[in-house]
Structure formats: C-alpha cells, structure tokens
N, C-alpha and C positions, 0 to 999 in steps of 0.2 A: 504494500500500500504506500503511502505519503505521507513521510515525516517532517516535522517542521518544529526548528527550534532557534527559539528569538532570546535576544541579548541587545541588553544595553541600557537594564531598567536602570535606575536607582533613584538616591534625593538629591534634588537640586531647589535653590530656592527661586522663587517668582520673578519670571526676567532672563531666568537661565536655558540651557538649551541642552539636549538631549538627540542622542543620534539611537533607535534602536534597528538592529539585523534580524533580520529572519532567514536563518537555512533550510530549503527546501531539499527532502533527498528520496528515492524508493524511484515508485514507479509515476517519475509527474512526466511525462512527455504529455502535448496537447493540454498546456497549460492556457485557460481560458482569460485569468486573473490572478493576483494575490492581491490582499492590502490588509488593511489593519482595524481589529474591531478594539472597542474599548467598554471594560465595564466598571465603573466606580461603588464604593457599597449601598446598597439597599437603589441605586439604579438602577433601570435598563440598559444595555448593553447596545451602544452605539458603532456604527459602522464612521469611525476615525476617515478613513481613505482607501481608496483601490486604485489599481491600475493594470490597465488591459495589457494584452501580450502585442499591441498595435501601440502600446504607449501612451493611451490616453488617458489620463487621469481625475479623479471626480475628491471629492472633500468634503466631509461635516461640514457646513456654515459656521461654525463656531472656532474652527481652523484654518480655514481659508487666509492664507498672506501669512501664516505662523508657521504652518507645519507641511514638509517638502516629501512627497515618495516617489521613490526611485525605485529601478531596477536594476540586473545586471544578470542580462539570460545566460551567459555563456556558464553562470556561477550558480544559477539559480537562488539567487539571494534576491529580495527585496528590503529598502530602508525605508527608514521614517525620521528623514530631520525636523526635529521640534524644538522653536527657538520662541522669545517671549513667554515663556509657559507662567501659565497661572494655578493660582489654588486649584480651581476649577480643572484643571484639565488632568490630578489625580485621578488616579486608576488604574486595572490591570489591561496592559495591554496584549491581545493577541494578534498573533499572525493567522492569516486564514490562504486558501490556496482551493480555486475551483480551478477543473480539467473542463476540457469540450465535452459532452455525452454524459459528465457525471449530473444528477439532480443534489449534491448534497458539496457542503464544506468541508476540507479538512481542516483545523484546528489544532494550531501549538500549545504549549502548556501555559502562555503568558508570563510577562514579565511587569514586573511593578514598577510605577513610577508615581511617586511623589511629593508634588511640590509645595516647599513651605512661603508661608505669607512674609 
C-alpha cells in the first residue's frame, strides 16, 4: 500500500515559520494529489492545502499568502512552508496522498505544530 511520513512539526512562536515534509513510499504511482489536512482539539479537521500532480495548487482561506506547498515528484515528497503563523493555526498536521482510481485517502500519522502567543 502507501506510506506517508511527515516531519517538521514543533513550537515556534507567533510570526515564526515552519517548513513540514511529507515522504511518500509503497505503491503510489498514479498519484492524483497530496496536501495537507489539519486538525486542532475539539475541531474539525480542515483541508490546510493540496496540490495536483499538474501542479496546481488550492488553500484554506485562512492560509492563503502564509503558507506555500510544494512538490518534488522525482522524491515523492510534498512540503508545507508556513510563515506568519499564528495561535490559531495550532494543530496536528497531516499529510494525505490520493492515486487516480482510488475513492479513499491515504493518511500519515501527523505531526504537531504549535504556536505560542
């Protein structure tokens, strides 16, 4: 199957910025997307950012002009520069990774990120 294991949580305080990786490995050929969901406690679990295997990339509104994702097919990595970070954008973040033909996500184990006031 699709393993995927992301790095680069930690604490940084408000204003600071944050790079996290996610390694994709197993069986991803005919990768459709990755990006990044995020869930904070007693939240719903929002969809951070994606980007298509054409390179297109879409954003939470609440990140847009803050936080950058990137790819790197030949590595199969996708990133998540996140710069200005605020209280608010606390949470665990995961990596996610859709194929062409699959109906479901794969899901990494997340990594924490949180920022103090």
């Amino acid at each position: 199957q699709v393993q995927l294991v992301e790095s680069g949580g930690g604490m940084v305080q408000a204003g600071g910025s944050l790079r996290l990786s996610c390694a994709a490995s197993g069986k991803i050929s005919s990768i459709r997307l990755m990006g990044w969901y995020r869930q904070a406690p007693g939240k719903q679990r929002d969809l951070v950012a994606f980007i298509t295997n054409s390179g297109t990339a879409n954003y939470l509104e609440s990140v847009k002009g803050r936080f950058t994702i990137s790819g790197e097919t030949a590595k199969n990595m996708v990133y998540l520069q996140m710069n200005s970070l605020k209280p608010e954008d606390t949470a665990v973040y995961y990596c996610i990774l859709n194929r062409w033909g699959d109906d479901m996500d794969y899901w990494g184990e997340g990594t924490l990120v949180t920022v103090s006031s």
